[in-house]
LOLUMNU-493725 format. One record per residue: residue number from 1; x, y, z of N, C-alpha, C, O in turn; residue in three letters. Coordinates in steps of 0.2 Angstrom, whole numbers, plus 5000, padded with zeros to 4 digits. Example, Ala and Ser with C-alpha at 12.3 -4.5 7.8 and 13.67 -1.06 7.14 Angstrom:
! residues 2
(1,(5066,4972,5039),(5062,4978,5039),(5066,4984,5039),(5071,4983,5042),'ALA')
(2,(5064,4989,5035),(5068,4995,5036),(5064,5000,5039),(5067,5006,5040),'SER')
END
This chain:
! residues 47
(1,(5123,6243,4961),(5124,6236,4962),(5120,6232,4957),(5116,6235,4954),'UNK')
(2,(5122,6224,4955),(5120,6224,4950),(5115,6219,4953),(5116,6216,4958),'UNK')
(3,(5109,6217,4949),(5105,6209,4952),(5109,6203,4956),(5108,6201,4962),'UNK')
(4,(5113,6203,4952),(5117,6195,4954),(5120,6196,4961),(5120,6191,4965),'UNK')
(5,(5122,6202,4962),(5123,6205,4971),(5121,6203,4973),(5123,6198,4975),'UNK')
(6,(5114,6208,4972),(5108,6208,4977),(5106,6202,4978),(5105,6200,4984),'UNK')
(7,(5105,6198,4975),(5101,6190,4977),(5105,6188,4978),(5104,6182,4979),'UNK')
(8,(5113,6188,4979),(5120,6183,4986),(5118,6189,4991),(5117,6186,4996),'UNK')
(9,(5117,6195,4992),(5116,6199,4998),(5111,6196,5001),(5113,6193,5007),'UNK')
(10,(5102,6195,4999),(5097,6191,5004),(5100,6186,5004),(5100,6185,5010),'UNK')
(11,(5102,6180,5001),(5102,6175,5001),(5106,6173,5009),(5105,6169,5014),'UNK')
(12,(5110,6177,5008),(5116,6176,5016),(5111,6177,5019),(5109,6173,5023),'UNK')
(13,(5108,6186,5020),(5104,6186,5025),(5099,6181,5027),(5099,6179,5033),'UNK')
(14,(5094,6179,5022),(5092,6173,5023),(5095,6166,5027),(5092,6163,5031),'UNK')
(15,(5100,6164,5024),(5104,6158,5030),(5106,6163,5034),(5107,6159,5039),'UNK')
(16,(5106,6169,5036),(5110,6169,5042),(5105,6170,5048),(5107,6170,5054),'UNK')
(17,(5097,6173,5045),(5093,6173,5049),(5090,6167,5051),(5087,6167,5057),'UNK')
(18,(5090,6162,5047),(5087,6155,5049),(5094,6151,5054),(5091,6148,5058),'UNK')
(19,(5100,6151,5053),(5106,6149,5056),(5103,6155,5066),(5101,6153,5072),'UNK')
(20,(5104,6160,5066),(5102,6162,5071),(5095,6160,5076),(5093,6160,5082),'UNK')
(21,(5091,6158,5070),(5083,6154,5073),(5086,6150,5078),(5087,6151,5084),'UNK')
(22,(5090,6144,5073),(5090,6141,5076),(5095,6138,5082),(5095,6133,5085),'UNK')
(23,(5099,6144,5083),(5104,6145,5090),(5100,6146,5094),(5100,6142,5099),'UNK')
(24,(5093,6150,5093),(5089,6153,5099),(5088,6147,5100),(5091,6145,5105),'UNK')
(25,(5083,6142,5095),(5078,6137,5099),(5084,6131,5100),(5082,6127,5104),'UNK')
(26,(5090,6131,5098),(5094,6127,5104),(5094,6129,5109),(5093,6125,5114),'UNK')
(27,(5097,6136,5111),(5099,6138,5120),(5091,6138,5121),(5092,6137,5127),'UNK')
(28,(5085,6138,5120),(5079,6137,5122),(5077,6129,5124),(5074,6127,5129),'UNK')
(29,(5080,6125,5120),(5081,6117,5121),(5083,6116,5124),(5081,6112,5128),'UNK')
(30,(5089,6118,5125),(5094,6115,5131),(5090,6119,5138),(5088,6115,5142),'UNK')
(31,(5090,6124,5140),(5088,6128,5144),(5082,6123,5147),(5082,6122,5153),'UNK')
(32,(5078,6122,5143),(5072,6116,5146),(5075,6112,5148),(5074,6111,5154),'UNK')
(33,(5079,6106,5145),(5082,6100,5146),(5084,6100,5154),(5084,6095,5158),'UNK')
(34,(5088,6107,5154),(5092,6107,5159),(5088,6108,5165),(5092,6106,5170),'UNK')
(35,(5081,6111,5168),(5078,6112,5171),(5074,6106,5172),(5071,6106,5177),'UNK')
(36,(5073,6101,5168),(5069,6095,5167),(5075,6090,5170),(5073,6086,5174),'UNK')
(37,(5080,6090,5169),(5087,6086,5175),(5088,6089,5181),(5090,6085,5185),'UNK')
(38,(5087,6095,5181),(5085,6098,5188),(5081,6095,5193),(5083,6092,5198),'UNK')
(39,(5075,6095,5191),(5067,6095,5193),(5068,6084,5195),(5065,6081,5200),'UNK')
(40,(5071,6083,5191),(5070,6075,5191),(5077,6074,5199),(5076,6072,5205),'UNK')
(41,(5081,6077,5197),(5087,6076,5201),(5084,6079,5208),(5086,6076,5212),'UNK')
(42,(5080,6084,5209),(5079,6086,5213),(5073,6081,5220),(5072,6080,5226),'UNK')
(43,(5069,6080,5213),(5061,6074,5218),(5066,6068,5220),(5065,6064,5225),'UNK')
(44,(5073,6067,5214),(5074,6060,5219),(5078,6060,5225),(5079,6056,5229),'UNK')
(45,(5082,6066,5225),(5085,6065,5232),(5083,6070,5237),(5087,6071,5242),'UNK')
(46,(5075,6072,5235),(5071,6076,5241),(5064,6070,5244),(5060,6069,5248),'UNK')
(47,(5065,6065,5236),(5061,6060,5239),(5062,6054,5241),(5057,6051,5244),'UNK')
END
């Protein structure tokens, strides 16, 4: 393989490991949010 490859092969890998980050810390954001509408929905029609 030649240099020019190899630095388009990390390069991907590198976007595709930061594009993957930040899937996680979506489905982590929403997973919060959604329990934070829970929690609010919940005190107001149990209080």
């Amino acid at each position: 393989m030649n240099k020019k490859h190899q630095a388009k092969l990390k390069a991907r890998a590198a976007r595709e490991k930061r594009q993957a980050r930040r899937v996680i810390n979506g489905i982590f954001i929403g997973l919060i949010l959604l329990m934070v509408l829970f929690l609010i929905g919940y005190y107001l029609l149990a209080g």
